[in-house]
C-alpha positions in Angstrom: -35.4 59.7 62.0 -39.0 59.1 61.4 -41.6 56.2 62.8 -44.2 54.5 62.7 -47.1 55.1 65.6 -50.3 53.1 66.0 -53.6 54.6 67.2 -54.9 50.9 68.2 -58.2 52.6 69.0 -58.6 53.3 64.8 -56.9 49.5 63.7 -60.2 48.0 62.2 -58.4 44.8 61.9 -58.7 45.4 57.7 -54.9 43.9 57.2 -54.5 45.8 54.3 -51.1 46.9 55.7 -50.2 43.1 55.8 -50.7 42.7 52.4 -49.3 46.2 50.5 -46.0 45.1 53.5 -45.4 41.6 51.3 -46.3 43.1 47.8 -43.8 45.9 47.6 -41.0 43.7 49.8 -41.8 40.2 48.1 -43.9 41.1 45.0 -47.0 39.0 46.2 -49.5 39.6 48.7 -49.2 37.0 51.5 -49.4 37.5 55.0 -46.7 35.4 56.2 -44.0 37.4 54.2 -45.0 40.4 55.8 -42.9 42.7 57.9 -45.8 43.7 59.9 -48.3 41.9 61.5 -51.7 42.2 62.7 -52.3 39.9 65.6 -55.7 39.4 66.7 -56.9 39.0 70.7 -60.1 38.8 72.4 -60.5 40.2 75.8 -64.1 40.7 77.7 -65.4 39.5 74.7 -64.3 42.6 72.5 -61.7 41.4 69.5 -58.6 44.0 69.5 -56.3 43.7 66.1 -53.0 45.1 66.8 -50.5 45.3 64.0 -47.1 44.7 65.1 -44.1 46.0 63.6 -40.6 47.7 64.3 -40.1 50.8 66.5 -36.8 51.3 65.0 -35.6 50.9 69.1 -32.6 53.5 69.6 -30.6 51.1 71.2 -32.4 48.1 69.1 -31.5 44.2 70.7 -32.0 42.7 67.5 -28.7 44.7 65.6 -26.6 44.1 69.0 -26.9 40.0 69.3 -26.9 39.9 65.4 -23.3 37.5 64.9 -22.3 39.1 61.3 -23.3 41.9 62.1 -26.4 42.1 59.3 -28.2 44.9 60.9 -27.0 48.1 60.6 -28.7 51.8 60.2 -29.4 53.4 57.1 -28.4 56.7 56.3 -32.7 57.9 57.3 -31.6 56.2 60.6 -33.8 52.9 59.9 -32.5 49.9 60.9 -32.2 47.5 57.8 -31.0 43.6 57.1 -27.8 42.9 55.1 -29.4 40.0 53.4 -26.3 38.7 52.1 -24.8 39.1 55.9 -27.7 37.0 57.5 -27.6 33.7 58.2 -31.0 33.0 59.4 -29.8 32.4 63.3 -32.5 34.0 64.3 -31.2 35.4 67.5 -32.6 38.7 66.2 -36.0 37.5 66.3 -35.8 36.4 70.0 -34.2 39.5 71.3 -36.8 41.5 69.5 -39.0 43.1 72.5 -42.1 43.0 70.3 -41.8 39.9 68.0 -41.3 42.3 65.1 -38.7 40.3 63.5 -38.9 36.8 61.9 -37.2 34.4 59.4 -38.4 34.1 56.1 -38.4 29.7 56.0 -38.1 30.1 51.8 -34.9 32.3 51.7 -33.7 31.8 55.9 -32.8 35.2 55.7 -34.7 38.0 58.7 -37.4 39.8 57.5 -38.4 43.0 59.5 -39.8 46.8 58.5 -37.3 48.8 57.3 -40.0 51.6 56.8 -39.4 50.6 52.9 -36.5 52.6 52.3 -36.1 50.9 48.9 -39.5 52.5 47.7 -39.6 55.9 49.7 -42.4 56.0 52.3 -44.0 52.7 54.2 -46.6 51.4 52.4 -48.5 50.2 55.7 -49.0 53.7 56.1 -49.8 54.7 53.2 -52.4 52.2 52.8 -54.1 52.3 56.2 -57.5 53.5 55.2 -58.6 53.7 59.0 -55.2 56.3 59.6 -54.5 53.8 62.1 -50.5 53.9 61.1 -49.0 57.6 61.3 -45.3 58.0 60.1 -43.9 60.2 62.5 -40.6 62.3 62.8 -39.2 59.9 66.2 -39.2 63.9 68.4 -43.1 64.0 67.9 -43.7 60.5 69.1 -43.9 61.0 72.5 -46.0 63.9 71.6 -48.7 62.2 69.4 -49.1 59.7 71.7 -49.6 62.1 74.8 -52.1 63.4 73.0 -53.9 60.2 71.7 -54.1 58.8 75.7 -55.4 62.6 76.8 -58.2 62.5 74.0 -59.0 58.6 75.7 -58.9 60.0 78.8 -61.4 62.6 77.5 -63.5 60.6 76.2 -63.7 58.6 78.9 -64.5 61.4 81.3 -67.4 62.8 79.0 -68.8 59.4 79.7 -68.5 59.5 83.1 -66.5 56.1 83.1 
């Protein structure tokens, strides 16, 4: 099973993942019709941008409060909305630990990454200029991200911070 992992350190806060998210999955480029999300925070006066989208969770809330039972696995593991199952509830969207999923208000069906299975590869990835977005077999994870915080921690010590 493969996902997605976010160096938030390389996010530049471009949104161009936003935008090729809502073109391939809803043929126009808007943000709200995005599956992910780049939500924006200021903190000591520094603005973070952190896109938020689905970890594909192994035991994922969202597919075990879901009443028809809309969210299921794919055969690549990804966790995917029967949009003829859903009937816009939305109890998937409050059990999601990271706000990942939400309700489309035009069709009130759930709209979440499924790491666009229907065209191949995630396009957020593909598109992320900064390499900000890594798709990521889910065994290497842990690994890349290890490695990511000891590179910080690094850094940090070079600095003498």
């Amino acid at each position: 099973m493969l996902r997605i992992v976010l160096d938030p350190a390389k996010c530049d806060g471009c949104r161009v993942c936003e935008g090729a998210c809502s073109l391939v999955n809803e043929g126009e480029s808007n943000p709200v019709k995005s599956r992910i999300r780049v939500v924006r925070t200021v903190e000591n006066q520094i603005l973070y941008s952190i896109p938020v989208f689905c970890l594909q969770c192994e035991k994922a809330y969202c597919e075990a409060v879901c009443p028809p039972h809309a969210i299921s696995r794919n055969s690549d593991g990804a966790l995917i909305i029967d949009k003829e199952k859903c009937v816009g509830c939305k109890l998937c969207e409050i059990a999601c630990p990271v706000g990942a999923i939400t309700v489309n208000p035009e069709k009130g069906v759930a709209i979440k990454c499924e790491l666009c299975a229907a065209v191949g590869e995630p396009q957020c990835v593909k598109h992320c200029f900064p390499k900000a977005l890594q798709l990521l077999p889910a065994e290497r994870v842990g690994i890349a991200e290890a490695r990511a915080k000891a590179e910080k921690f690094l850094e940090m010590e070079r600095r003498g911070a």
